[in-house]
N, C-alpha and C positions, 0 to 999 in steps of 0.2 A: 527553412524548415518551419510547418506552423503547426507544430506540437510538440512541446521539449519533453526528455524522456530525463533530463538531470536531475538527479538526489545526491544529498550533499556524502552519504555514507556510502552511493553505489561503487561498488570492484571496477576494476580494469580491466576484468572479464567480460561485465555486467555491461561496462562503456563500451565496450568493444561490440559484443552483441545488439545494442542499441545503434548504433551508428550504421547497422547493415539492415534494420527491420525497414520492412512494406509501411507504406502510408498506412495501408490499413492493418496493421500491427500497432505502429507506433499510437493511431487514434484509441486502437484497443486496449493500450499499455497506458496513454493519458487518461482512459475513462476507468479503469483501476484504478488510478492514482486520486481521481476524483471521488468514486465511492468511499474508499479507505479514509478519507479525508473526511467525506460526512458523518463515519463513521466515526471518526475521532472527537468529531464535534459533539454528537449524540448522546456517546457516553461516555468523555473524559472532560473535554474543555468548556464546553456547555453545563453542563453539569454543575461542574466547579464555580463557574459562573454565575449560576443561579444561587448556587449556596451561600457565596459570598456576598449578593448583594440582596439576594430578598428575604433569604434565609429557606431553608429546605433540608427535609428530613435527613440525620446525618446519615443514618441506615440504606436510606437509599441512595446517598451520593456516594459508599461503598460498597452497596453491592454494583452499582452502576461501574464503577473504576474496577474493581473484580474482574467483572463480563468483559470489561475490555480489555483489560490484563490476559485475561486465560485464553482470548480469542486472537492474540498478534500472532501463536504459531498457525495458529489457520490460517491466516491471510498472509504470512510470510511462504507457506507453503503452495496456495495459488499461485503469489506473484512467481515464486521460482518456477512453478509448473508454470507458468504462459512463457517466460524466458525462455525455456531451454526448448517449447514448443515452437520458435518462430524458425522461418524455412533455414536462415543461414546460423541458428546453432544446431540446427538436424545436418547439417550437412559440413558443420568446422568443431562440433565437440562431440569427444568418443564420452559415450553417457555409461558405457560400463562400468 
């Protein structure tokens, strides 16, 4: 496989669905996983980062952890929309 789809919190639903996605699914689901990541750098770990060693306005390294904070349900709600959009959960989970 040369794209891993593993997180350490993902379901056994989650696994389940992952293990039947298209090449070009799973590319789609790593490149997700990559953005979310930049993201996390941008404005939570980076952030942090900079405050701690150069020093940086505290106001902006909480609104900055805020923005990130109030934006996980966004992007948990993506990730779950592409999941449940790949062909073998259209065709193995009743979405009513």
């Amino acid at each position: 496989m040369p794209f891993s789809t593993w997180s350490p919190f993902q379901s056994a639903e989650v696994k389940e669905m992952c293990s039947h996605m298209t090449l070009e699914e799973r590319q789609k689901a790593v490149k997700y996983g990559a953005m979310y990541g930049l993201w996390v750098c941008l404005t939570f770990a980076g952030p942090i980062g900079f405050y701690f060693s150069f020093g940086f306005p505290l106001w902006a390294l909480i609104a900055l952890v805020v923005l990130h904070v109030s934006l996980i349900p966004v992007f948990r709600k993506m990730q779950t929309k592409f999941v449940y959009s790949t062909e073998w959960a259209k065709a193995n989970i009743n979405n009513g």
